[in-house]
N, CA, C and O atoms as a Tinker XYZ file with bonds, in Angstrom:
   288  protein
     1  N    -21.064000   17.982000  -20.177000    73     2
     2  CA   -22.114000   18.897000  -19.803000    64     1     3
     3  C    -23.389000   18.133000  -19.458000    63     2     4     5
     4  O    -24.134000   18.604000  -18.598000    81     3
     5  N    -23.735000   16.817000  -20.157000    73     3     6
     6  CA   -24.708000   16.668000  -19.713000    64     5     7
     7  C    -24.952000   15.747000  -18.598000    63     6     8     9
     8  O    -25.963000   15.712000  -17.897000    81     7
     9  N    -23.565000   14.761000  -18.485000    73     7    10
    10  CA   -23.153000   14.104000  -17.389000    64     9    11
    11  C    -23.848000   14.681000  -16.143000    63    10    12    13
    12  O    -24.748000   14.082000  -15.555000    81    11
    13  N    -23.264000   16.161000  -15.696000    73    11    14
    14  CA   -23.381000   17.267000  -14.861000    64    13    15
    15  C    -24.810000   17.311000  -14.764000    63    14    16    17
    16  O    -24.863000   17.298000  -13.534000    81    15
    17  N    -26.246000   17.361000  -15.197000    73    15    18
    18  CA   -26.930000   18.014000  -15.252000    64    17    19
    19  C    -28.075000   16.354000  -14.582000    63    18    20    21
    20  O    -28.715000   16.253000  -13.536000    81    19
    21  N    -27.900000   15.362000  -15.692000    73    19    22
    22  CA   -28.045000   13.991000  -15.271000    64    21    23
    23  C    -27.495000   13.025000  -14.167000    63    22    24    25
    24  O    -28.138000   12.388000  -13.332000    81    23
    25  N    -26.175000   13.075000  -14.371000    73    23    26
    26  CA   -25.676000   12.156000  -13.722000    64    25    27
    27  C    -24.741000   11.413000  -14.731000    63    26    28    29
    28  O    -24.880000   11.794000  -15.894000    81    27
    29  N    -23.759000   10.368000  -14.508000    73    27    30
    30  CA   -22.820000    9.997000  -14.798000    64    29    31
    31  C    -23.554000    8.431000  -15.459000    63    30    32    33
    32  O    -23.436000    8.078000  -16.632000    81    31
    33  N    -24.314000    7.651000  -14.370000    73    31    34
    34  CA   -25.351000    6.697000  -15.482000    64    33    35
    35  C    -26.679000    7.078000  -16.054000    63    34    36    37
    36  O    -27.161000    6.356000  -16.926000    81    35
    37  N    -27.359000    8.217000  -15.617000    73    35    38
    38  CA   -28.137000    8.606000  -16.737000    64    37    39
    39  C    -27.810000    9.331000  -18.174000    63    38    40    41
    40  O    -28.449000    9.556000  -19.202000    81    39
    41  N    -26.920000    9.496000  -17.859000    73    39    42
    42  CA   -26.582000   10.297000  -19.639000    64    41    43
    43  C    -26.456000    9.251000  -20.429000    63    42    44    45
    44  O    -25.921000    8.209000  -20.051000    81    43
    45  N    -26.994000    9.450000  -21.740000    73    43    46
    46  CA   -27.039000    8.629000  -22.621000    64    45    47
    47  C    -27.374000    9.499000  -24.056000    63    46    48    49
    48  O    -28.203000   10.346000  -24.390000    81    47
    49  N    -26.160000    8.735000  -24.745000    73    47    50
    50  CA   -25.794000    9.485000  -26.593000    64    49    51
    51  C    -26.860000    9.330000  -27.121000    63    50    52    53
    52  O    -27.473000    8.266000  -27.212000    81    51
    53  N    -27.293000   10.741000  -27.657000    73    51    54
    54  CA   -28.316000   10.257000  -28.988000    64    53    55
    55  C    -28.037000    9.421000  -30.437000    63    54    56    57
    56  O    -28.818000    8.967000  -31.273000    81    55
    57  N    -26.943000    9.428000  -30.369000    73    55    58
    58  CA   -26.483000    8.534000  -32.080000    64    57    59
    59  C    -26.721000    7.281000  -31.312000    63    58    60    61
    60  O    -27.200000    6.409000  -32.037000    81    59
    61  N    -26.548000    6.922000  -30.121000    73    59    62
    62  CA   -26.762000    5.268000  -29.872000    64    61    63
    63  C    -27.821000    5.238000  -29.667000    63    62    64    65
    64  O    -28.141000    4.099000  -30.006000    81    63
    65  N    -28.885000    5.851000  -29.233000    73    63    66
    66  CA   -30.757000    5.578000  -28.961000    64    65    67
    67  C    -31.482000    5.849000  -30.545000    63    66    68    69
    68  O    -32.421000    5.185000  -30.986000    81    67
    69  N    -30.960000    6.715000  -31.091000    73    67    70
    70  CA   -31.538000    6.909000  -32.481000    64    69    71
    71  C    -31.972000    5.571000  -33.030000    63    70    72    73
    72  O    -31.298000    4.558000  -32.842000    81    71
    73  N    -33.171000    5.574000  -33.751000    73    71    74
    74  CA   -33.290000    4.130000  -34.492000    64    73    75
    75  C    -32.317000    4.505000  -36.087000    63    74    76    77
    76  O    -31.787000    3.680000  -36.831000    81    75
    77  N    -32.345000    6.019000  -36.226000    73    75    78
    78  CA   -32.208000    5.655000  -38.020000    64    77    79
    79  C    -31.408000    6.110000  -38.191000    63    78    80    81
    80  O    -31.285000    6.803000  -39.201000    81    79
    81  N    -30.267000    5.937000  -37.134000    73    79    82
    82  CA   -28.721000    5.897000  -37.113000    64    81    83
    83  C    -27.674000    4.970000  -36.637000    63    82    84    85
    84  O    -26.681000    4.976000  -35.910000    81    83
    85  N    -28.672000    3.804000  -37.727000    73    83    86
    86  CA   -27.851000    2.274000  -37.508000    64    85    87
    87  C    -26.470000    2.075000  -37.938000    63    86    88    89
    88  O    -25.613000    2.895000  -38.268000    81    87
    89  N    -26.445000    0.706000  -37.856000    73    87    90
    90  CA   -25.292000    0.566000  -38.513000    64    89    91
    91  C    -25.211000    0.117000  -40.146000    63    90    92    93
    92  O    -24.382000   -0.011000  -41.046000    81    91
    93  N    -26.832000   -0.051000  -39.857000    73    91    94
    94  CA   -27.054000   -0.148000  -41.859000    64    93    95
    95  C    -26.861000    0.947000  -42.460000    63    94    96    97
    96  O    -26.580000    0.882000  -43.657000    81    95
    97  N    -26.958000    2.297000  -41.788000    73    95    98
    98  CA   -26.432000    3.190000  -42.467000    64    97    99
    99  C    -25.058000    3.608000  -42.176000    63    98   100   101
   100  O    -24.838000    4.741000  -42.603000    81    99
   101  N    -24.251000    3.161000  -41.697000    73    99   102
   102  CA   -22.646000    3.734000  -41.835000    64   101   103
   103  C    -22.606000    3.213000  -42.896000    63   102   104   105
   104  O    -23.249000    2.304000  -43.422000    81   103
   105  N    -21.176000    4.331000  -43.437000    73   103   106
   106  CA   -20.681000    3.986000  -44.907000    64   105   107
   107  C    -19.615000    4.537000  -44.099000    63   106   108   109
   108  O    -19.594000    4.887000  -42.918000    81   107
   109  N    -18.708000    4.534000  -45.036000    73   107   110
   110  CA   -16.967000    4.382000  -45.141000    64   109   111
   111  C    -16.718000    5.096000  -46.579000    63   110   112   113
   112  O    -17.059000    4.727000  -47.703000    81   111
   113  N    -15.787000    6.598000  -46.023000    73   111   114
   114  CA   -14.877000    7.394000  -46.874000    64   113   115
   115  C    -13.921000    7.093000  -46.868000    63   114   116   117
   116  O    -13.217000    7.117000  -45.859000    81   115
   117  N    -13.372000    6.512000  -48.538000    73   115   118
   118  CA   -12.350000    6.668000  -48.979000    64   117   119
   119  C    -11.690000    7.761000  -49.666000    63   118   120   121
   120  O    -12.178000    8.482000  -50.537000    81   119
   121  N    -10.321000    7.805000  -49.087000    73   119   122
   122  CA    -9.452000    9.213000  -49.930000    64   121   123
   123  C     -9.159000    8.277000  -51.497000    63   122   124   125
   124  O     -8.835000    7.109000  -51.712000    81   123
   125  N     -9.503000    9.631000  -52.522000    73   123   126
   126  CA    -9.682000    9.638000  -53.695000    64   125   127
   127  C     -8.138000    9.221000  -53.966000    63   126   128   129
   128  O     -7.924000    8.430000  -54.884000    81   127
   129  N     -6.856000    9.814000  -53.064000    73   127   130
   130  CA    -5.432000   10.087000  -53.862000    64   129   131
   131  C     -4.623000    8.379000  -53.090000    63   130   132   133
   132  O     -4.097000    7.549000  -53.832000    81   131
   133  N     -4.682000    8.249000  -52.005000    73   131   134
   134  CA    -4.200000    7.302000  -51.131000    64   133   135
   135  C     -4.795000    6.402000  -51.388000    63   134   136   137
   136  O     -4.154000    5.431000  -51.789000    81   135
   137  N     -6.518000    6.268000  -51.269000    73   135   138
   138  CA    -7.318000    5.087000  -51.381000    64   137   139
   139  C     -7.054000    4.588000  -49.990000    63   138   140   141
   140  O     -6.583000    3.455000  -50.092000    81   139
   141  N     -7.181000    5.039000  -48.433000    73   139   142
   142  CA    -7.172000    4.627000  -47.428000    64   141   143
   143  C     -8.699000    5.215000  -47.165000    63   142   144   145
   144  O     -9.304000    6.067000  -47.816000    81   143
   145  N     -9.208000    4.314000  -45.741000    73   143   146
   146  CA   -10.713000    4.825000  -45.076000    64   145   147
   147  C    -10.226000    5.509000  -44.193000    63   146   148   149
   148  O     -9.459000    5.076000  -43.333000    81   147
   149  N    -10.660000    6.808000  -44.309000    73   147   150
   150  CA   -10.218000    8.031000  -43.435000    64   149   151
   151  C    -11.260000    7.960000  -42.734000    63   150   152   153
   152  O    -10.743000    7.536000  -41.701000    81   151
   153  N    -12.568000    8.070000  -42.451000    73   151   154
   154  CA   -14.238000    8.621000  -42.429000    64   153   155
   155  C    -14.906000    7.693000  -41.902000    63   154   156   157
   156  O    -14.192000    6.715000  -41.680000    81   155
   157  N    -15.709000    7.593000  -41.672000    73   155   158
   158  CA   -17.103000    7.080000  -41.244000    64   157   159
   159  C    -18.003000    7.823000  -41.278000    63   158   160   161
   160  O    -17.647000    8.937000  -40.894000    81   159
   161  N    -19.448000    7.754000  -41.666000    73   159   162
   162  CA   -20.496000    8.919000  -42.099000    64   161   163
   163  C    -21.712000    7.788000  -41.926000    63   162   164   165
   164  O    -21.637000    6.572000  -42.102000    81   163
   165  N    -22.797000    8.554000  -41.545000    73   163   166
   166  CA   -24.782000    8.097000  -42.011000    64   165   167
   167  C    -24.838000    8.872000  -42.966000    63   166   168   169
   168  O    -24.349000    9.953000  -43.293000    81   167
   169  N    -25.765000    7.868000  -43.501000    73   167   170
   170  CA   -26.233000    8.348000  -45.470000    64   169   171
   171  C    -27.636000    8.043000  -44.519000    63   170   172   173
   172  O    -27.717000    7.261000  -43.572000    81   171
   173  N    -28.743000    8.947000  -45.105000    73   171   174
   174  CA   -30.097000    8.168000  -45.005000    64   173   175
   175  C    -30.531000    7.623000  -46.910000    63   174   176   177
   176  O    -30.863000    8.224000  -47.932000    81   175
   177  N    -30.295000    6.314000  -46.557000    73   175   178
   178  CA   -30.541000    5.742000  -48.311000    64   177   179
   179  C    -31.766000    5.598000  -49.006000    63   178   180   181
   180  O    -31.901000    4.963000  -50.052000    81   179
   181  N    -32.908000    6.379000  -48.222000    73   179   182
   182  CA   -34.038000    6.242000  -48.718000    64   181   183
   183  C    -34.467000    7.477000  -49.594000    63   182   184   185
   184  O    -35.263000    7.386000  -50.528000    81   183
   185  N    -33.743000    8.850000  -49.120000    73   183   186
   186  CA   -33.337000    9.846000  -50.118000    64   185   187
   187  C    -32.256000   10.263000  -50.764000    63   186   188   189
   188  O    -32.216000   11.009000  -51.742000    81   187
   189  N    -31.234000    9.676000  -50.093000    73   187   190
   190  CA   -30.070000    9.914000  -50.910000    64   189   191
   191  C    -29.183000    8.765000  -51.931000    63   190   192   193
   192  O    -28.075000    8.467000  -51.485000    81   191
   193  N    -29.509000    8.237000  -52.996000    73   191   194
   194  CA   -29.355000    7.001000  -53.658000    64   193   195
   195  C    -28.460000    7.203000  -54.475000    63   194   196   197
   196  O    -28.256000    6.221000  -55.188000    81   195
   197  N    -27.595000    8.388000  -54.757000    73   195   198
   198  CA   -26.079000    8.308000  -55.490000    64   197   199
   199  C    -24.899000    8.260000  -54.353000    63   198   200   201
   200  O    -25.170000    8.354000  -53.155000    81   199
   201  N    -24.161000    8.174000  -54.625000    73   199   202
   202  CA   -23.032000    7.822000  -53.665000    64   201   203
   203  C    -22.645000    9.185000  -53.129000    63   202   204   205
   204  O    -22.908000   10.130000  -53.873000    81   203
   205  N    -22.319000    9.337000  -52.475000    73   203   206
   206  CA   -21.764000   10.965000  -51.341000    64   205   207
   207  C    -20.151000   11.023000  -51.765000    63   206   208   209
   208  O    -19.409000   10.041000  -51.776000    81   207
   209  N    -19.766000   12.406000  -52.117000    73   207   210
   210  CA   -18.633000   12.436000  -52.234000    64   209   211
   211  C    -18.120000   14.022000  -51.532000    63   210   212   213
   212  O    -18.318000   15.012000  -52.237000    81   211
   213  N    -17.655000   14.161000  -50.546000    73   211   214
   214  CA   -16.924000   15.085000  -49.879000    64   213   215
   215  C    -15.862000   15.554000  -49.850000    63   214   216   217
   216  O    -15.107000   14.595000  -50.003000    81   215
   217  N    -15.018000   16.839000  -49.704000    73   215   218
   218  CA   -14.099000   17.067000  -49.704000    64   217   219
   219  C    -13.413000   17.180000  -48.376000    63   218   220   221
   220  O    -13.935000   18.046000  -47.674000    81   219
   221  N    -12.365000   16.541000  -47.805000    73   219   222
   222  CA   -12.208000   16.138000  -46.668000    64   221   223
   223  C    -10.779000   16.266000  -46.093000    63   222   224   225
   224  O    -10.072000   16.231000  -47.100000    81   223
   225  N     -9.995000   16.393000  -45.045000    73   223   226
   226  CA    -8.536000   16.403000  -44.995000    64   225   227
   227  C     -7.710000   14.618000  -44.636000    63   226   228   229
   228  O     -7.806000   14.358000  -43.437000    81   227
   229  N     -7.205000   13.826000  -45.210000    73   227   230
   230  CA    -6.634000   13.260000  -45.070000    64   229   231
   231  C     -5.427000   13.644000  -44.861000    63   230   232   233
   232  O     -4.734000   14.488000  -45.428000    81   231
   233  N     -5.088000   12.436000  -43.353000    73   231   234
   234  CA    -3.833000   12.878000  -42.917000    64   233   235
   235  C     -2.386000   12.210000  -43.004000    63   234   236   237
   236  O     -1.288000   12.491000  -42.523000    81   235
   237  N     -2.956000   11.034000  -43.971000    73   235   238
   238  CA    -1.954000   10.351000  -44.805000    64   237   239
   239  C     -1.262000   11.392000  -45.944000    63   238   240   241
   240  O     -0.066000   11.657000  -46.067000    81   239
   241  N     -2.068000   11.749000  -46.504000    73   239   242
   242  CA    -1.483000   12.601000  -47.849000    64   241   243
   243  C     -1.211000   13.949000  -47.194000    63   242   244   245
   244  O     -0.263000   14.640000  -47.570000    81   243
   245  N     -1.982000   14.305000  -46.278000    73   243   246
   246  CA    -1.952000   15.650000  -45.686000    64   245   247
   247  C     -2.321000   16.515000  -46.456000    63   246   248   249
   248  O     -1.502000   17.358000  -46.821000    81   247
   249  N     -3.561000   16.550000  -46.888000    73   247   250
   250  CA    -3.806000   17.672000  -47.927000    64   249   251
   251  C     -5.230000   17.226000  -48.018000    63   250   252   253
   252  O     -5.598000   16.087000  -47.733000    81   251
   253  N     -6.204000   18.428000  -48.533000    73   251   254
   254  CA    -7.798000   18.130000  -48.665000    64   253   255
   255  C     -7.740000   17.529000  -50.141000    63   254   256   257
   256  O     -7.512000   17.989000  -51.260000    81   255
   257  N     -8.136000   15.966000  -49.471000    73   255   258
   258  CA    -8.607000   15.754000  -51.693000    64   257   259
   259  C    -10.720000   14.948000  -50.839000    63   258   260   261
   260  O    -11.435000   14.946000  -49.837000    81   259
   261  N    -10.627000   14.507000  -52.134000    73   259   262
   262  CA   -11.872000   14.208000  -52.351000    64   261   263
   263  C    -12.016000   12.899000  -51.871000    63   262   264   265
   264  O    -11.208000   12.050000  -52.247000    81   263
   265  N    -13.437000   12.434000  -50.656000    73   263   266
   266  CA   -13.249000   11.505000  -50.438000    64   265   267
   267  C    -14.548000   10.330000  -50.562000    63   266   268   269
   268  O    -15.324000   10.617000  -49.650000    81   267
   269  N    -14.870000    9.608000  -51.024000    73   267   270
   270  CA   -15.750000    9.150000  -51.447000    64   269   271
   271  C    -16.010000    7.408000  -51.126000    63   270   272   273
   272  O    -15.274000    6.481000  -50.791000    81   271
   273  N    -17.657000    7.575000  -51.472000    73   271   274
   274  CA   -18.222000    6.363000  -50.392000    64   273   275
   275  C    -17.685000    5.316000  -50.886000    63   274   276   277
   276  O    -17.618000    5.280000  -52.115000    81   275
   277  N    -17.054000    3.961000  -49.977000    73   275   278
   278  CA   -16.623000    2.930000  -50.819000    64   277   279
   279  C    -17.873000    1.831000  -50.347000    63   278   280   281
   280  O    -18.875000    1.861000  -49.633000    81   279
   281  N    -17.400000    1.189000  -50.914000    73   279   282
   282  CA   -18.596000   -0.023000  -50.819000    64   281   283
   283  C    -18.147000   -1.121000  -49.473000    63   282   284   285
   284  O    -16.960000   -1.255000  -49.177000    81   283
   285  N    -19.208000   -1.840000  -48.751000    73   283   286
   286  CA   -18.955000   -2.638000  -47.558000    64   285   287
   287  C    -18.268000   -3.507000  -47.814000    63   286   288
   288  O    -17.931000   -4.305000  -46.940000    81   287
């Protein structure tokens, strides 16, 4: 849609121009039951300082379990 409206080299993603949606903030969800990285997510870590834990569908186990931030 916005290709269309811009053009094909003017369009450009906001998650890639954003400043405070680096890559210092990706984190990585792990499934609670498998222990595989299903996820990728932004935390902003300047208000949120416990770890994020979501309920999510992994499609290894195939079933919603709980999936939570692992460390880099």
């Amino acid at each position: 849609m916005v290709e269309r409206v811009l053009g094909k080299n003017e369009a450009v993603s906001p998650i890639l121009t954003s400043g405070s949606m680096s890559q210092d903030n990706l984190i990585k969800m792990k499934c609670g039951k498998c222990k595989r990285f299903n996820y990728y997510t932004f935390k902003n870590k300047k208000k949120v300082e416990r770890a994020i834990t979501l309920k999510k569908f992994c499609k290894w186990c195939r079933a919603h379990t709980e999936h939570k931030e692992a460390k880099k």
